[in-house]
MARZA-323160 format. One record per residue (C-alpha): x, z, y; residue number from 1. Coordinates in steps of 0.05 Angstrom, whole numbers. Layout:
BEGIN
[vexke [X; Z; Y]; NUM]
...
REM end
This chain:
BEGIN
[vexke [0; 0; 0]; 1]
[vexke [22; -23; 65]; 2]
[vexke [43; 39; 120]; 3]
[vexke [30; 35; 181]; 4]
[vexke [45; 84; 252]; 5]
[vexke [11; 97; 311]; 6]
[vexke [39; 65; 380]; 7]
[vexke [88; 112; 413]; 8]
[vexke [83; 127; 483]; 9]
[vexke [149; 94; 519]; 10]
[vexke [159; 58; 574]; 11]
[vexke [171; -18; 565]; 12]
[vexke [220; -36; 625]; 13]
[vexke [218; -120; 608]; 14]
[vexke [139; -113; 601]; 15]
[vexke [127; -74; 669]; 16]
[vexke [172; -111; 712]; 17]
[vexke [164; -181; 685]; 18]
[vexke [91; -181; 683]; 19]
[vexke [67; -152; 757]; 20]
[vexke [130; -206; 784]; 21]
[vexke [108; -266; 754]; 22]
[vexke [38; -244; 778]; 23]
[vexke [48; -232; 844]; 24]
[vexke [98; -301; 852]; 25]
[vexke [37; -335; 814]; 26]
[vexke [-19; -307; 853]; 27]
[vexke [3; -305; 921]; 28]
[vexke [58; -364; 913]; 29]
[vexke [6; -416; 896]; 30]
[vexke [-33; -413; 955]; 31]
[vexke [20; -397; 1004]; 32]
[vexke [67; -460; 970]; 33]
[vexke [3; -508; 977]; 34]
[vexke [-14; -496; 1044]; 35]
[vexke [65; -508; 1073]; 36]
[vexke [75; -561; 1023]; 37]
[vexke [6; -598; 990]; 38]
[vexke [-12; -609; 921]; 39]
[vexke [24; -670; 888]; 40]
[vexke [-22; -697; 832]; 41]
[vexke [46; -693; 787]; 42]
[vexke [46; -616; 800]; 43]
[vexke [-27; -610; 777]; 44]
[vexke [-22; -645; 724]; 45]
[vexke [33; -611; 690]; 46]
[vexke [1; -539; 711]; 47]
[vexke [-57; -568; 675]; 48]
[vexke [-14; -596; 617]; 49]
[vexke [15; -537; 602]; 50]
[vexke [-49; -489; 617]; 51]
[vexke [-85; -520; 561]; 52]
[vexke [-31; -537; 508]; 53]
[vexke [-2; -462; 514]; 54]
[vexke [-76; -433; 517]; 55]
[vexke [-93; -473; 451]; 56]
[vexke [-34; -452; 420]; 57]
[vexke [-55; -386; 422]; 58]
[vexke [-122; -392; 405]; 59]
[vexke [-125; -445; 349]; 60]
[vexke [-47; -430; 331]; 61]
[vexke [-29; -359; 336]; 62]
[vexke [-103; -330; 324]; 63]
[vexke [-144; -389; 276]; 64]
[vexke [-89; -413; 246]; 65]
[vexke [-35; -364; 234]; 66]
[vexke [-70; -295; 239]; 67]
[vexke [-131; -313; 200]; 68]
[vexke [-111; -383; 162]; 69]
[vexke [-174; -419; 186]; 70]
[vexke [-156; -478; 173]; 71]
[vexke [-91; -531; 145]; 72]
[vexke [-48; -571; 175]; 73]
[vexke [17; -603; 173]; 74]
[vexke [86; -599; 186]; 75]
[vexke [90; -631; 263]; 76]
[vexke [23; -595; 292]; 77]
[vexke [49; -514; 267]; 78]
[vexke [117; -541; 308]; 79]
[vexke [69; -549; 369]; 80]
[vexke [28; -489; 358]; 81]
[vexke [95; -446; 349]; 82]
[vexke [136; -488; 409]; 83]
[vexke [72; -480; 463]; 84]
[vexke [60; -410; 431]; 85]
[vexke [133; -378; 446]; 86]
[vexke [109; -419; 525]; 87]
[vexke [60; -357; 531]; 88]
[vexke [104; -304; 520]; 89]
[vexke [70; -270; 479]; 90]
[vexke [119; -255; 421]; 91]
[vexke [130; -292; 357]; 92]
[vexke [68; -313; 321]; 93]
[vexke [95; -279; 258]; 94]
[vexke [97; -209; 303]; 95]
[vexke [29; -233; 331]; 96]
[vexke [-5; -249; 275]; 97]
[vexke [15; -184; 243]; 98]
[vexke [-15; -135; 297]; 99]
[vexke [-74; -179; 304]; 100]
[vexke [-86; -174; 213]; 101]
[vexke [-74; -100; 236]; 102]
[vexke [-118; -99; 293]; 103]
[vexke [-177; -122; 243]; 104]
[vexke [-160; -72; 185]; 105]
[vexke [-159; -11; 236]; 106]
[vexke [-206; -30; 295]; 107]
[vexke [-205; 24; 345]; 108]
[vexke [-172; 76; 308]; 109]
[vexke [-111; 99; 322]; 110]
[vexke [-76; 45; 269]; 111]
[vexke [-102; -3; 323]; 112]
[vexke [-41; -33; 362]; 113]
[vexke [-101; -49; 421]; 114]
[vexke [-152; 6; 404]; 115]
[vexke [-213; 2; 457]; 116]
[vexke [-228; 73; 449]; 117]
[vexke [-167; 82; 485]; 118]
[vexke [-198; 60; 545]; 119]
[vexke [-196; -8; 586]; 120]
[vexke [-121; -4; 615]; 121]
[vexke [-92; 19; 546]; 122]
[vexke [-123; -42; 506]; 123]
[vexke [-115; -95; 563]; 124]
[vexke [-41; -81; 585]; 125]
[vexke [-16; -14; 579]; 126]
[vexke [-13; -17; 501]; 127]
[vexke [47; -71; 513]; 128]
[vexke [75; -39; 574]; 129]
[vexke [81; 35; 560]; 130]
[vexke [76; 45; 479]; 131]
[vexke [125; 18; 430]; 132]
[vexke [94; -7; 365]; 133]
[vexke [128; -15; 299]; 134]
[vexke [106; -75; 260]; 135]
[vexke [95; -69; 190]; 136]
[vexke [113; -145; 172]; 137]
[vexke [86; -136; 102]; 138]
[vexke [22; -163; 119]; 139]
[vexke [48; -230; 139]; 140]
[vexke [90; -243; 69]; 141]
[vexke [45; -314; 74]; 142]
[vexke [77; -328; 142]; 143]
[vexke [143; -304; 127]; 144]
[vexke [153; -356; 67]; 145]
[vexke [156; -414; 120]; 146]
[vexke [224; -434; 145]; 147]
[vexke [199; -461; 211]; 148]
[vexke [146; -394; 232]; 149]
[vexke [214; -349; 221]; 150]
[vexke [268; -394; 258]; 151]
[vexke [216; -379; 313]; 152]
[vexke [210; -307; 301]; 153]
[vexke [290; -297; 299]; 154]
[vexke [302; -340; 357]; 155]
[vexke [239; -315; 400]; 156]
[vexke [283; -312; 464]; 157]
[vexke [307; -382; 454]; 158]
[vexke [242; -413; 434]; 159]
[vexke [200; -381; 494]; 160]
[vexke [258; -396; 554]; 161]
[vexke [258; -467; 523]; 162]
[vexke [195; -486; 528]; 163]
[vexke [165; -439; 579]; 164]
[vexke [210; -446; 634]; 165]
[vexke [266; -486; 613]; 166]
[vexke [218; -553; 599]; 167]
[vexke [170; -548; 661]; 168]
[vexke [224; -540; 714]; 169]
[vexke [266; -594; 677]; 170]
[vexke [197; -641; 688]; 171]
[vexke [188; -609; 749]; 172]
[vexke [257; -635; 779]; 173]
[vexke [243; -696; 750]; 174]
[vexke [181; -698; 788]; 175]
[vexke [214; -672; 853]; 176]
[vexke [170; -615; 850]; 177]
[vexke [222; -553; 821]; 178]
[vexke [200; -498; 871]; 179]
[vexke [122; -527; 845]; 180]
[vexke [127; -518; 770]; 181]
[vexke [162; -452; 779]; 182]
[vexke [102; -431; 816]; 183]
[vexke [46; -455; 785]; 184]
[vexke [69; -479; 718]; 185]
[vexke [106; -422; 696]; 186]
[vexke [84; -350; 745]; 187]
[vexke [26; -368; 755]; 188]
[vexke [6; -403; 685]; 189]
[vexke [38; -354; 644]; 190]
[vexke [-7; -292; 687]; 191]
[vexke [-67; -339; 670]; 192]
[vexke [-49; -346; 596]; 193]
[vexke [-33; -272; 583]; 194]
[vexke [-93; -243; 610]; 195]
[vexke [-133; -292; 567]; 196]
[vexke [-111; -256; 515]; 197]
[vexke [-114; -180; 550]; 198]
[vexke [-187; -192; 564]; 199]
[vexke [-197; -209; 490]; 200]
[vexke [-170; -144; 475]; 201]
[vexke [-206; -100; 525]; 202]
[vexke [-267; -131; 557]; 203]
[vexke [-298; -162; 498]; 204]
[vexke [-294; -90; 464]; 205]
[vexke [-330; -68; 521]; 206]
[vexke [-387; -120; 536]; 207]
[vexke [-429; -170; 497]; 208]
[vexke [-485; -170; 451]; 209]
[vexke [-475; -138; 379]; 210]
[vexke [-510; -199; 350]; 211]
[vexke [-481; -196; 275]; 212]
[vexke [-451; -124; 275]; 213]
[vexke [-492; -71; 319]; 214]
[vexke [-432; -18; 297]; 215]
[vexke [-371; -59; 321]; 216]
[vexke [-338; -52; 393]; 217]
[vexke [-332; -129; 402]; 218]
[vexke [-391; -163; 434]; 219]
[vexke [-409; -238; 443]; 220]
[vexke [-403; -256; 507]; 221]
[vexke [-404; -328; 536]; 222]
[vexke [-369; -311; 604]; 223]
[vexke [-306; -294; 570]; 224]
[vexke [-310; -353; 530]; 225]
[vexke [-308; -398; 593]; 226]
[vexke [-242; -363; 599]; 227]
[vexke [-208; -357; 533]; 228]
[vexke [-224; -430; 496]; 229]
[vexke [-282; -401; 461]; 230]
[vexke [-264; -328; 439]; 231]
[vexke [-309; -296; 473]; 232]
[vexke [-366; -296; 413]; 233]
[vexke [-321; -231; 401]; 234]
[vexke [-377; -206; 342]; 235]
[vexke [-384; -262; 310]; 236]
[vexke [-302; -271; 302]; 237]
[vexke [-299; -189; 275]; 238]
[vexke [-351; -201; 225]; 239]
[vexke [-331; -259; 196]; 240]
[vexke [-262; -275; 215]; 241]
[vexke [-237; -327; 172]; 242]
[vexke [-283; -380; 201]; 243]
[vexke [-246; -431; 240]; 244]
[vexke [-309; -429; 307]; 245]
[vexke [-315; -365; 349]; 246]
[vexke [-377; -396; 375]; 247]
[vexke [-415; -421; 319]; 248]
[vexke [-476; -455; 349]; 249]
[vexke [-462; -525; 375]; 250]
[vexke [-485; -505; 444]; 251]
[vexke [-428; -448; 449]; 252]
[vexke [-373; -466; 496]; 253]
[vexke [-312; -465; 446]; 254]
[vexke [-259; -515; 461]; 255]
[vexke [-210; -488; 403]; 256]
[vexke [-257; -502; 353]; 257]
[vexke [-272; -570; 377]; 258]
[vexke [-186; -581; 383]; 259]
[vexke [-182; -566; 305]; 260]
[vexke [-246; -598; 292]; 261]
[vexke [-204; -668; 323]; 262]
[vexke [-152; -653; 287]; 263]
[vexke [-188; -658; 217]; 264]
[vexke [-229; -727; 247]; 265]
[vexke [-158; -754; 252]; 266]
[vexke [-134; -734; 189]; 267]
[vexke [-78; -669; 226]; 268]
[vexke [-115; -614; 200]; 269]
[vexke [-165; -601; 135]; 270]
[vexke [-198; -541; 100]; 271]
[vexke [-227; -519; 154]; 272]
[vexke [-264; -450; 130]; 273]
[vexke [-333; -440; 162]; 274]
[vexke [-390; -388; 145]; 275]
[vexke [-452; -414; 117]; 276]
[vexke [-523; -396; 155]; 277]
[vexke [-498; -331; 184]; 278]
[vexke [-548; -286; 197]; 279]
[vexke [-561; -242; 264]; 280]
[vexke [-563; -172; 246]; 281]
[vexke [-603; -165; 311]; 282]
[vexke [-637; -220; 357]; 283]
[vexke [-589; -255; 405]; 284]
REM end
């Protein structure tokens, strides 16, 4: 049986100083850079480029695909998924998918690496800022078999500077737009990105319906799935998590299903796993 340790309360120096600064260049840099300089279609386009292929590879790589195994796919799309997930800074996807697994075993107890009952700071940032969590990699041994998911996790640093700063400012010169892409395509995208995820972790434990589990802290919401590609049908995903949608219904707003769902019409992805006629535990 796998062991596993509460979070231990320490202060994070990288987490608490790189996160606030990239925020505040992002956040206040953007407009102030705009108004002295305009907004070069080049610049928006890569901020948009790299918005959505970072955002997807967190939702359809790092959570569908590697946390819960949703779905199959080949060589060339996991090197995307891995190269635009180590863009968000948000760890390896082996470390990810691990605390997520362990997020879903021990939701909201004190096993949970994002626990809600800790209150909305804890599981939105303060869980990565001031507690240290040891990661019991034993419930990734399916991960850990592939060559390419652990080159990323022992060369995290490498993989992340490469293509989350090192590519957009190298297409930003290119562009004559440097000052631009550090901006927007890296402070300001990488804020964006990150809280994606946060507000997975704390505000959809907080609000939304309890259509399929009336006992569970994660609600369905379809604000926060205007936000996060789809993951805001936060009930739905806890009760049945190896289903490749969040949002089920065709009329849920759910972009990462719809990515993967293009990648089987084209032959990238197959076995995609879906639950059949799932049934409201209470009316939505």
């Amino acid at each position: 049986m796998l062991k596993y340790t509460p979070p231990k309360r320490c202060t994070r120096w990288m987490a608490t100083i790189f996160m606030p600064l990239i925020a505040l260049i992002g956040i206040i840099g953007t407009p102030f850079y705009i108004y002295h300089n305009g907004l070069a279609l080049s610049e928006l386009a890569l901020f948009l480029f790299y918005l959505l292929a970072t955002s997807l590879a967190i939702t359809a790589g790092y959570h569908r695909f590697f946390s819960h195994a949703t779905f199959k796919t080949n060589s060339f799309v996991r090197f995307l998924l891995l190269f635009f997930g180590a863009a968000t800074f948000q760890k390896s996807a082996l470390r990810w998918a691990s605390q997520h697994r362990q997020h879903h075993q021990f939701t909201d107890t004190e096993l949970d690496p994002h626990s809600s009952a800790r209150g909305l700071f804890y599981c939105h940032v303060g869980w990565i800022m001031f507690y240290k969590h040891d990661v019991n990699f034993g419930n990734v041994k399916d991960l850990s078999s592939n060559k390419m998911i652990m080159h990323q996790h022992e060369n995290y640093d490498l993989w992340s500077i490469t293509s989350g700063l090192i590519l957009p400012m190298a297409i930003g010169f290119l562009i004559g737009h440097p000052l631009g892409a550090f901006i927007m395509s890296f402070c300001l995208r990488v804020t964006m990105i990150l809280n994606m995820a946060f507000f997975i972790n704390s505000s959809a434990h907080m609000i939304g319906k309890k259509t399929f589990d009336p006992d569970a802290s994660a609600g369905d919401n379809w604000f926060w799935s205007l936000l996060t590609n789809g993951e805001g049908y936060h009930n739905y995903h806890h009760k049945f998590p190896n289903d490749y949608r969040s949002g089920h219904l065709i009329h849920h707003w759910d972009p990462s299903k719809w990515f993967i769902f293009l990648l089987s019409k084209v032959g990238l992805a197959w076995d995609l796993k879906r639950t059949s006629n799932p049934t409201p535990a209470v009316l939505s």
